[in-house]
C-alpha positions as CSV (number, residue, x, y, z in Angstrom):
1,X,14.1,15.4,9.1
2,X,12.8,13.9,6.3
3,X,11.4,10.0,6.8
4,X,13.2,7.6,4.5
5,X,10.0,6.0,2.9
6,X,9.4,9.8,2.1
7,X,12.3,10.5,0.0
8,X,11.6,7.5,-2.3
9,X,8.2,9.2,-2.9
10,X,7.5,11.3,-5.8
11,X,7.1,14.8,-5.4
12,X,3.3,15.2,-5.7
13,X,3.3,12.8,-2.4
14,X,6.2,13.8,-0.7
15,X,4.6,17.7,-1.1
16,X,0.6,16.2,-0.3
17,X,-1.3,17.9,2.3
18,X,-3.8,14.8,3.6
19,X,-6.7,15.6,5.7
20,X,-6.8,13.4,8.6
21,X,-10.2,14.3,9.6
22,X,-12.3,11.0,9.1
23,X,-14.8,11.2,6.4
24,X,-17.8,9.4,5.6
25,X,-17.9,6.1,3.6
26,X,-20.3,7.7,1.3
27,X,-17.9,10.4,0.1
28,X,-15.7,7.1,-1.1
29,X,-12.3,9.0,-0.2
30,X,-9.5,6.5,1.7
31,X,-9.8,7.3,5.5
32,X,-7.6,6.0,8.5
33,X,-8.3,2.6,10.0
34,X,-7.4,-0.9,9.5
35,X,-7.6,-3.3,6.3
36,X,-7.0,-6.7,5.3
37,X,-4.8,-6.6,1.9
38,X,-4.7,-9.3,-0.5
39,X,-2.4,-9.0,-3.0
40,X,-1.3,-10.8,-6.2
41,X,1.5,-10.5,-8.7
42,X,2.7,-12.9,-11.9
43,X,4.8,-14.1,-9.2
44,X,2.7,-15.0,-6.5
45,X,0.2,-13.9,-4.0
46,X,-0.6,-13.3,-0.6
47,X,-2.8,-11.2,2.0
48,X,-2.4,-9.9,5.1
49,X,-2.6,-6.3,7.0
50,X,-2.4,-2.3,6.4
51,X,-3.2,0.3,9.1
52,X,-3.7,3.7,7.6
53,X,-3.3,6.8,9.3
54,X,-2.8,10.1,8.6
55,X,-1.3,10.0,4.9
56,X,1.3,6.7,6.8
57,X,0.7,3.4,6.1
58,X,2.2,0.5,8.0
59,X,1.4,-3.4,7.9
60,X,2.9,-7.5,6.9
61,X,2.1,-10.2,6.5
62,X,3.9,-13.7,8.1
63,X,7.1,-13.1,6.4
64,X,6.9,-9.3,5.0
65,X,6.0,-5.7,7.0
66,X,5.0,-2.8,4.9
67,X,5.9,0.9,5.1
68,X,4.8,3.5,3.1
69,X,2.5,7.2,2.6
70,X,-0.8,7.5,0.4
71,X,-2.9,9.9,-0.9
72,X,-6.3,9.7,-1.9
73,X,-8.0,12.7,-4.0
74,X,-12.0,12.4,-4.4
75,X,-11.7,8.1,-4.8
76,X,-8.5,8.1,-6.8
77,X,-5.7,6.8,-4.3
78,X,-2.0,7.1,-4.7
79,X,0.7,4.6,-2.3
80,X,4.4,4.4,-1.9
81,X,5.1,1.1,-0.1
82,X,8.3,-0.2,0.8
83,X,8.0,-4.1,1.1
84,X,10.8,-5.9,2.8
85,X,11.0,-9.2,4.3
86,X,11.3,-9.8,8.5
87,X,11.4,-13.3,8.2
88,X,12.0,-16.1,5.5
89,X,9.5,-18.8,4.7
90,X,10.5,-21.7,3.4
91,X,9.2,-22.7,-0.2
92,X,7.4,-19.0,0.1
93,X,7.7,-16.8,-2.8
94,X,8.6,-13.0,-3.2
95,X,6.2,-10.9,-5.0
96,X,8.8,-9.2,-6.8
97,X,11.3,-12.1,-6.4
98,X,13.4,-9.8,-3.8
99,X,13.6,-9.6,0.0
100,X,13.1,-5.4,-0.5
101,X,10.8,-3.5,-3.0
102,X,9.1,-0.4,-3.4
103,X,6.1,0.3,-4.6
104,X,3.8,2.4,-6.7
105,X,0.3,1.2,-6.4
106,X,-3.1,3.8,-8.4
107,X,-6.5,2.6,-7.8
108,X,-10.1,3.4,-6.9
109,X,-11.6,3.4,-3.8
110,X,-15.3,2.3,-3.4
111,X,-17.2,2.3,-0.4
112,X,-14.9,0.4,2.1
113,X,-12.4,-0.8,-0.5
114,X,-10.0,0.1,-3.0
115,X,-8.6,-1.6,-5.9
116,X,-5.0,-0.6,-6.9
117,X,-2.2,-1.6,-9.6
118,X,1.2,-0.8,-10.1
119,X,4.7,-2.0,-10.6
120,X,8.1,-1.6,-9.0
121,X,11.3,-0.3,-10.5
122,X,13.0,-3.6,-8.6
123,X,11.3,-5.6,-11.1
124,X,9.2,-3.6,-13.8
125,X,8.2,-6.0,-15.7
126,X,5.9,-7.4,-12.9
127,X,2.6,-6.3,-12.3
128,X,1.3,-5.9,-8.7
129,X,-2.9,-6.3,-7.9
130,X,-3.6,-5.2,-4.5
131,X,-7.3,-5.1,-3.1
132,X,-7.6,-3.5,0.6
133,X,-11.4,-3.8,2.5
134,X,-12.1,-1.9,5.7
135,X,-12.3,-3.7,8.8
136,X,-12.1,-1.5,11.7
137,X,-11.9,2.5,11.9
């Protein structure tokens, strides 16, 4: 059975083999472990946490949680995240300006970080910055 985040993924993803082995920092390829995310659109900002693990991703923030697959090929890495909301904040702002959104981030990764961009067909017109550092395996 097919997960639901994967259906939403495009096929490249959905078909990805990902090595889980761990691989060296050096090789700058995205490897499992826990990251702080900060993340900013023209409609806000925010940061809070991603654990990634074997081509799954999973994480929130004080009002969001975040589910999603990547891929990462040499440093270029690829992630489908659905964003929706667990709890509502007063005066806080969606990214996307609604409580569910999915979506597609391309970036580099360098070292223990990786800089990605990408929009989200809920809002398309919005461009989403997200910047994820390493900070336990």
């Amino acid at each position: 059975m097919s997960s639901p985040i994967a259906l939403g993924l495009p096929e490249p993803l959905r078909r990805a083999k990902i090595d889980p082995i761990h691989r060296s920092v050096s090789e700058a390829h995205m490897i499992n472990g826990l990251y702080v995310a900060t993340f900013s659109s023209s409609l806000g900002g925010g940061a809070g946490v991603i654990f990634l693990e074997d081509a799954h991703l999973r994480g929130g923030d004080s009002s969001m949680f975040f589910l999603g697959m990547y891929h990462s090929d040499g440093d270029v890495v690829r992630m489908s995240i659905t964003a929706d909301t667990h709890t509502r904040q007063p005066g806080a702002v969606l990214l996307f300006g609604q409580e569910r959104a999915t979506l597609q981030l391309t970036g580099r990764f360098a070292g223990t970080e990786a800089t990605l961009q990408g929009t989200s067909a809920a809002a398309p017109r919005v461009t989403f910055t997200a910047t994820l550092r390493r900070v336990a395996r």
